[in-house]
C-alpha positions in Angstrom: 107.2 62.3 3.7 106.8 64.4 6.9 104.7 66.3 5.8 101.9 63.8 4.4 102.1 62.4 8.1 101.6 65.4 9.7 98.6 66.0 7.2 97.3 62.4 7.7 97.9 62.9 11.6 96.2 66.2 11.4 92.9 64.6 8.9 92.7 61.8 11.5 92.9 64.1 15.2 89.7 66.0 13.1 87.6 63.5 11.8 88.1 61.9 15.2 86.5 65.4 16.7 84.1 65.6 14.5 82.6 61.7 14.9 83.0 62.2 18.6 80.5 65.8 18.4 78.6 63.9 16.1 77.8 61.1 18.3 77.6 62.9 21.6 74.0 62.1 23.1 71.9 64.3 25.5 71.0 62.3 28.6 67.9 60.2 27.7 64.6 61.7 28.7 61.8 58.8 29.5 59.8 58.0 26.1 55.8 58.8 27.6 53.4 56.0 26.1 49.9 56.3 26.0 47.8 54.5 27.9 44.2 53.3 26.5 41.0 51.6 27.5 38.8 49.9 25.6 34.9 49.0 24.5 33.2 46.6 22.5 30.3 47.9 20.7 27.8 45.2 19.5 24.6 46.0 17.6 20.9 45.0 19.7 18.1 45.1 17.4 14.3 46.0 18.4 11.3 44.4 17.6 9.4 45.9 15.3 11.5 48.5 15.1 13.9 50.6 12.6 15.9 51.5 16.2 18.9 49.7 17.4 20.1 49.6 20.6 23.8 49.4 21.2 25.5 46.8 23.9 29.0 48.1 25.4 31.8 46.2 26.9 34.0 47.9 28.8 35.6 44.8 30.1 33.9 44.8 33.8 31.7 42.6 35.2 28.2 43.5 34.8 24.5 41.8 36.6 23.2 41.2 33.0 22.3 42.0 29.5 20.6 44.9 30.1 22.8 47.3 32.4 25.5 46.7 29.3 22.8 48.7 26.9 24.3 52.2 26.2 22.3 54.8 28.6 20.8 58.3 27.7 22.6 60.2 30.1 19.5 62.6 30.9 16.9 59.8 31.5 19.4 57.1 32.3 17.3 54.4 30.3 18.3 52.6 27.3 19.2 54.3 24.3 18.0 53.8 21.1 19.9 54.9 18.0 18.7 54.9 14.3 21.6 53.2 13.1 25.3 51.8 14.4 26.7 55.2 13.0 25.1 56.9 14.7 26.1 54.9 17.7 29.8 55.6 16.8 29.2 58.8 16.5 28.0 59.3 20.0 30.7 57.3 21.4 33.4 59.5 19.2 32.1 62.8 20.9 32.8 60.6 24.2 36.8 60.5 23.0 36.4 57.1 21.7 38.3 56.2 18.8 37.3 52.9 16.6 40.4 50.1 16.2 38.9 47.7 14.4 35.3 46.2 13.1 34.6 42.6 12.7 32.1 40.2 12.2 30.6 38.0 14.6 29.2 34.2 14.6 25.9 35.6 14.3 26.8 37.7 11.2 26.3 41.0 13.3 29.2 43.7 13.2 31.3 44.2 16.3 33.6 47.0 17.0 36.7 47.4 19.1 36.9 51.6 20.3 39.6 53.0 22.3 40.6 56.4 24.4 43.4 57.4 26.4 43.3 56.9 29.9 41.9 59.2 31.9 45.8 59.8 33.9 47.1 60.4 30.6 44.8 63.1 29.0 
């Protein structure tokens, strides 16, 4: 009998040490979470025209409908686009990042981009 209680005292103070090493914990380090902004991209279409302009919201107030019209950076007037892709693809080599797509009232696309915030990149 002794010696299946020493056994069973010596299988318990083990397991105990083992459980305990498996459950130690390294002192928690804070979890970073990213940080975005976002833009609404809506569709403008021309007159008389296969080009499409391309309205942005970035969630700031704006004086109007037209400062909200994506720019050319070089010539800083509005820019046209051949087609929403191509729209998307300017904003992607921007760092934006499309979320969702949806459709609108008006039947027109609309599309929710994000990027990380500038502090976290």
């Amino acid at each position: 009998m002794k010696i299946k209680t020493a056994t069973s005292i010596a299988l318990i103070l083990m397991t105990s040490g083992i459980s305990t090493y498996a459950f130690a914990q390294s002192p928690a380090q804070p979890v970073k979470t990213n940080t975005y902004v976002y833009c609404e991209l809506s569709v403008v279409t021309k007159a008389l025209s296969k080009s499409v302009q391309v309205l942005a919201d970035f969630g700031s107030k704006s004086n109007g409908h037209d400062s909200q019209i994506l720019k050319d950076e070089n010539t800083v007037e509005n820019r046209d686009f051949v087609s929403m892709v191509e729209a998307l693809n300017f904003m992607s080599e921007k760092g934006w990042e499309v979320v969702t797509a949806y459709a609108t009232i008006n039947s027109t696309c609309t599309y929710l981009l994000r990027k990380l915030k500038e502090s976290d990149q």
